[in-house]
LUMTOR-724944 format. One record per residue (C-alpha): residue in one letter; residue number from 1; x, z, y. Coordinates in steps of 0.001 Angstrom, whole numbers, plus 500000, padded with zeros to 6 digits. Layout:
<sites>
  r    k       u       w       v
  A  NUM       X       Z       Y
...
</sites>
This chain:
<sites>
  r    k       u       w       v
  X    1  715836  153226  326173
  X    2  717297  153572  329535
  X    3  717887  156147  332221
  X    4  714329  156411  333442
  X    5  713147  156517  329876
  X    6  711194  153165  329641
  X    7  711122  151193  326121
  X    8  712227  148107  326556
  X    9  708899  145999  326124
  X   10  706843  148683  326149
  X   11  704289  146377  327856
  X   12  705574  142991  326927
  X   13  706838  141918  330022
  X   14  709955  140518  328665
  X   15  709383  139973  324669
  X   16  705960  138626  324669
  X   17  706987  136583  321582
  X   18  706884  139538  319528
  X   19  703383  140057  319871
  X   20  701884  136638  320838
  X   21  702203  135186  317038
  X   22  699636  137570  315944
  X   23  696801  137344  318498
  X   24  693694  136216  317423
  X   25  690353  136943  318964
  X   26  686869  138275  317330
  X   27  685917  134711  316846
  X   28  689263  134073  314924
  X   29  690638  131828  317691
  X   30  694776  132179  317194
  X   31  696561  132661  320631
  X   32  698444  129577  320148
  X   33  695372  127199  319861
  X   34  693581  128744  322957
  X   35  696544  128581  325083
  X   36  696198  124630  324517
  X   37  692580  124303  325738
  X   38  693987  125431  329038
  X   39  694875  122854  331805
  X   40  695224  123627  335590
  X   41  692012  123008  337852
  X   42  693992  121113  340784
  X   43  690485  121124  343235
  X   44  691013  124723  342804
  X   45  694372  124548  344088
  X   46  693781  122496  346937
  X   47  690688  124625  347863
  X   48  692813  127485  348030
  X   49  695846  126405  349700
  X   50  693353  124686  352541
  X   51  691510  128386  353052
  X   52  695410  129895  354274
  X   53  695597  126943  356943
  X   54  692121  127571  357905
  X   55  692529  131148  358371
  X   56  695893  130532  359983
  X   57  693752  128658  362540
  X   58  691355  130473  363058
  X   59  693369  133572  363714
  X   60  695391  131268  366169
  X   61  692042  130363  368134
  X   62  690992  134075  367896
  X   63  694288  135511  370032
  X   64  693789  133140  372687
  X   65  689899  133589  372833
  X   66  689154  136898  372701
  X   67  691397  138324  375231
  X   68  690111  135204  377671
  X   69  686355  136121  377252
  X   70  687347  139823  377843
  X   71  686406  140902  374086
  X   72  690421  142271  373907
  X   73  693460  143312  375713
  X   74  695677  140266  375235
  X   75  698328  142875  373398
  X   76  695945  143900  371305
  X   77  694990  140470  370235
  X   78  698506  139741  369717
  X   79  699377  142556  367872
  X   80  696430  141901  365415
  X   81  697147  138450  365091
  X   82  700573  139042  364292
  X   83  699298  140919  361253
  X   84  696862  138238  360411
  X   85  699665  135583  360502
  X   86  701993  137440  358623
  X   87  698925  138054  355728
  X   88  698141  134800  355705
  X   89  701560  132922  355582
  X   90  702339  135658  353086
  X   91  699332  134327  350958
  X   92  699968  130822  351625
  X   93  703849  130939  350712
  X   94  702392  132589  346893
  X   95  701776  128924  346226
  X   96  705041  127521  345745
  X   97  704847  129751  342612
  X   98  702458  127110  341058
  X   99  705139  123894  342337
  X  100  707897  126019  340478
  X  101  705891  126115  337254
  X  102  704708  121993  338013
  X  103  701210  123240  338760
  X  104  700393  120719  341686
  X  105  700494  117794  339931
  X  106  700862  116790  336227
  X  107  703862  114103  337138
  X  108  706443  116882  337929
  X  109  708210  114814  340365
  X  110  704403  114497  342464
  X  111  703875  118176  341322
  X  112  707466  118835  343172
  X  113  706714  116626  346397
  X  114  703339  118495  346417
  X  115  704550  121864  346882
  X  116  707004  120582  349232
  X  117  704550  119232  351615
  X  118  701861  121871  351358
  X  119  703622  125045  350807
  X  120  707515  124947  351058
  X  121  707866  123600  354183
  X  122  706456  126728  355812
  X  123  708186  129463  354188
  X  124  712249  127050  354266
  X  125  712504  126475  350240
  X  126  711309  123716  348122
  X  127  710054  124064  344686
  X  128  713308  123174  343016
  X  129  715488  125654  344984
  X  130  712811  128340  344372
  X  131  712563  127497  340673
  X  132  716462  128403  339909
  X  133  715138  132002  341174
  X  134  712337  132418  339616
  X  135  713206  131138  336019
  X  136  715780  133423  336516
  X  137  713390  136064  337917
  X  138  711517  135538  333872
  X  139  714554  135987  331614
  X  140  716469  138829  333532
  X  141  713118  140680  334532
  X  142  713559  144543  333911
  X  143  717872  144385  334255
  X  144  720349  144090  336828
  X  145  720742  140023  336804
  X  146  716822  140051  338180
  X  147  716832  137632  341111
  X  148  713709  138786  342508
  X  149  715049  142407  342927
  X  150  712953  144754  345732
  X  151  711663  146762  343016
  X  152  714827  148051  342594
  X  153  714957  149755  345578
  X  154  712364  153049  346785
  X  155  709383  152386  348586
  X  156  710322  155039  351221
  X  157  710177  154225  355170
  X  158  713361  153010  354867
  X  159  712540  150088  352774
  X  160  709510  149733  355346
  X  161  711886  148914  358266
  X  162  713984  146988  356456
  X  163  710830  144739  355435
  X  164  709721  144374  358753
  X  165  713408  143417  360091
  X  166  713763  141009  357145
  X  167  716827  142705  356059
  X  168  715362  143016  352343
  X  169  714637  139150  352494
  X  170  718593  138683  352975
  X  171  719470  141192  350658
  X  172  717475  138913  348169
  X  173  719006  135740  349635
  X  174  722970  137422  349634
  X  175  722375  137915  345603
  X  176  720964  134336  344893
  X  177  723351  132695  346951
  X  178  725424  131596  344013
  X  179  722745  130443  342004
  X  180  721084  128258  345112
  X  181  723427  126133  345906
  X  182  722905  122775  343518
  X  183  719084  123598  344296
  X  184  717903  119504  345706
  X  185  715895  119064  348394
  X  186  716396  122858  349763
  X  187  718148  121687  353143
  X  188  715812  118985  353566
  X  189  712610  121328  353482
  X  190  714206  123811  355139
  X  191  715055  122052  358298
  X  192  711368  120727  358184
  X  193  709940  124455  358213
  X  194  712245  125198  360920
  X  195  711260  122505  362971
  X  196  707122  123129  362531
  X  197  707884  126858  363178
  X  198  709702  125774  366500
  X  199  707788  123593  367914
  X  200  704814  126333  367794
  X  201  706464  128460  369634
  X  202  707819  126338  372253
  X  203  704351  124308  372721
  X  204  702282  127726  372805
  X  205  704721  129216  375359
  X  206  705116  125886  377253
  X  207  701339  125986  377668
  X  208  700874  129170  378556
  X  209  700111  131064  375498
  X  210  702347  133502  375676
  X  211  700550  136266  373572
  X  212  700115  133309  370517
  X  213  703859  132741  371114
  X  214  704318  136751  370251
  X  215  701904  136811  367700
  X  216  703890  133747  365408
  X  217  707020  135133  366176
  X  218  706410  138458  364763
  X  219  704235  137466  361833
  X  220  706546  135256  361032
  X  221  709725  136951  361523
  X  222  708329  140935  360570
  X  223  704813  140882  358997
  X  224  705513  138280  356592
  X  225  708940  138997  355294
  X  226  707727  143342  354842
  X  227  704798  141976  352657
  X  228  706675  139349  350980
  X  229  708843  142016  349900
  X  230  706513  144430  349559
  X  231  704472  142456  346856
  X  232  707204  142090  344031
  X  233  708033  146015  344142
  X  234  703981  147063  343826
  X  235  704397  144490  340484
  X  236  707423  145476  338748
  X  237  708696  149414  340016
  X  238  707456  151854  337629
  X  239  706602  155361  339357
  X  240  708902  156824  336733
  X  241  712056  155218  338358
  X  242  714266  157866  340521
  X  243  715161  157190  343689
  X  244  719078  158338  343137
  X  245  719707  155285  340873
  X  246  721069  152313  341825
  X  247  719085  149846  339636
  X  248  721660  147274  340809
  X  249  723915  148496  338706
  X  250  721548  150548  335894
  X  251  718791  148698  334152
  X  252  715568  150164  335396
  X  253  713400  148390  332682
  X  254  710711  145720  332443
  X  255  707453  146800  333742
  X  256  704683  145018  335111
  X  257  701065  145671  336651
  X  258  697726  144192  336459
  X  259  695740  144317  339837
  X  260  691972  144251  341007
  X  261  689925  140996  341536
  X  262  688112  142224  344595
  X  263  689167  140223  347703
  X  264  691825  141789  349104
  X  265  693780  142050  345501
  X  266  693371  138090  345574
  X  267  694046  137438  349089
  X  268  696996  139498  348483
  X  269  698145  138743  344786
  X  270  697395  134967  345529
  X  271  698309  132230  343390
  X  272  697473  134825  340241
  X  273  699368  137329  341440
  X  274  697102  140056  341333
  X  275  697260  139691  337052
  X  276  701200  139239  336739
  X  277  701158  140822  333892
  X  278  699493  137574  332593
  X  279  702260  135773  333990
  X  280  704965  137338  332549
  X  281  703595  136979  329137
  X  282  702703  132971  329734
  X  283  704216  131667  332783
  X  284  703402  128102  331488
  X  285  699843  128692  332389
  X  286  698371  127810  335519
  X  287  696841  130831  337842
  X  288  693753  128833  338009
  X  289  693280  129475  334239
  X  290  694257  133321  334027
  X  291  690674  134693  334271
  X  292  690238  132197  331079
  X  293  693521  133699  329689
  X  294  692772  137662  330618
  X  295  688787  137354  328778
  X  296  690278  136048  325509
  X  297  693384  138781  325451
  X  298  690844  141258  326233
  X  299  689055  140226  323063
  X  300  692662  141033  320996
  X  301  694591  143448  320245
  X  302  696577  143066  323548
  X  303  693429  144478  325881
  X  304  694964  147993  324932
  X  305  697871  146469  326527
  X  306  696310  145423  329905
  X  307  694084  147999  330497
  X  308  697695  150404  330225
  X  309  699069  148438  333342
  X  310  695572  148226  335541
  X  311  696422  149516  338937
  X  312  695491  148615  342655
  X  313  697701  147488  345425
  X  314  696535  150564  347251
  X  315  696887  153197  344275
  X  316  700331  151870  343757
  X  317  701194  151850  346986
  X  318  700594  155787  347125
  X  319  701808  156859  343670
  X  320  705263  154673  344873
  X  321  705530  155767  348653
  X  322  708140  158630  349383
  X  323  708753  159715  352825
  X  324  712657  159514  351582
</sites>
């Protein structure tokens, strides 16, 4: 047990071998054979990753059109698009988590080039570089050697501003450093993101779209990075955790949530995000098939298990939030 008083495994997050072995359903289906009827629905995919463009386009058109028909100030459509561009890159950058578990395609190498083109590209990583993380993300979850590591600091105002300046992005970046650097194809995607992302705003401003130009640049650079780190510490920080210890240096325990399926939870938890629990205990399986996966494990012994972690993004977000 550790310092916050969390059993290690308490919901499986880390040690879901110890349970998987003896899941069967009411049918007598063993967890093992229904895990292999499961195959990722690629249409599905592609559907998904082309509604973030759309809405990324739409919100463009939106900030230049309403304030030109006089529906809104031209701030105020700025300001709101902001948001909006920062939700929806946000949602569309949850997708490289399929190209790092060779969801896009069943050839990995296609799967890899996939993700590159359609997702990595806009958020500077490719699906190898990002896969060194997150693999690492799986077997250190809960400890100190976690790569993915904003849960281990308070949600407080403090970690608010630092969100919106990206200073928790480099924190993450400063600790994976090491790790990163034989990642392929990083530099190439990378320089291809910032390219797109330049070009946008110099053609918007060079046109005279000045209040698009605003609205990129601080979705990009604020809204996105606070809810990209944002996301990770709603999954994994348990409202037990004190604020006075350094969980870089203490373990604070593995611990992760199951969120809603109403539309914000999976506009928001995209990519399957909104059950990581799921993921944690199979990350071989696609997102597509966790509504699949969560039916049968709520028809074992493990539903006791999932309906302990149910939350929202909203409910967490209260029960975590401190002032200081």
């Amino acid at each position: 047990m550790n310092k916050i008083g969390i059993e290690p495994g308490g919901d499986y997050s880390n040690s879901f071998q110890r349970l998987r072995a003896r899941l069967v359903d009411s049918r007598g289906v063993q967890y093992v054979d229904f895990v292999k009827t499961l195959s990722p629905n690629y249409s599905r995919l592609y559907l998904d990753i082309s509604l973030g463009y759309a809405a990324l386009i739409v919100t463009c058109v939106l900030v230049v059109a309403l304030p030109a028909n006089g529906l809104l100030p031209a701030w105020l459509a700025a300001g709101l698009g902001a948001v909006s561009i920062g939700f929806w890159i946000n949602y569309l950058h949850l997708f490289i988590h399929e190209g790092t578990h060779l969801n896009f395609h069943r050839v990995p190498s296609r799967s890899d080039t996939l993700s590159n083109l359609l997702v990595g590209w806009m958020i500077g990583t490719s699906a190898q570089k990002h896969r060194i993380m997150h693999f690492r993300h799986h077997r250190a979850l809960g400890t100190v050697e976690d790569s993915e590591m904003t849960y281990f600091f308070p949600l407080n105002l403090l970690f608010v501003v630092k969100g919106l300046l990206g200073i928790r992005v480099l924190e993450v970046l400063v600790s994976q450093r090491g790790s990163l650097k034989s990642a392929q194809g990083g530099k190439l995607v990378g320089l291809a993101g910032l390219a797109v992302h330049s070009v946008m705003i110099v053609a918007t401003y060079v046109f005279g779209l000045p209040w698009l130009t605003l609205a990129w640049v601080v979705g990009l650079g604020a809204v996105f990075p606070l809810f990209g780190t944002l996301r990770p510490l709603l999954e994994h920080r348990d409202e037990r955790a004190d604020a006075r210890i350094n969980f870089a240096e203490t373990n604070h325990g593995a611990y992760t949530r199951m969120f809603g399926t109403d539309i914000f939870s999976s506009l928001f938890g995209a990519a399957g995000f909104n059950r990581h629990l799921l993921h944690h205990w199979e990350p071989s399986i696609s997102y597509t098939n966790l509504a699949e996966f969560e039916a049968y494990l709520l028809d074992t012994e493990a539903a006791a298990i999932i309906e302990m972690r149910r939350s929202s993004y909203f409910r967490t977000f209260v029960n975590l939030f401190h002032f200081r």
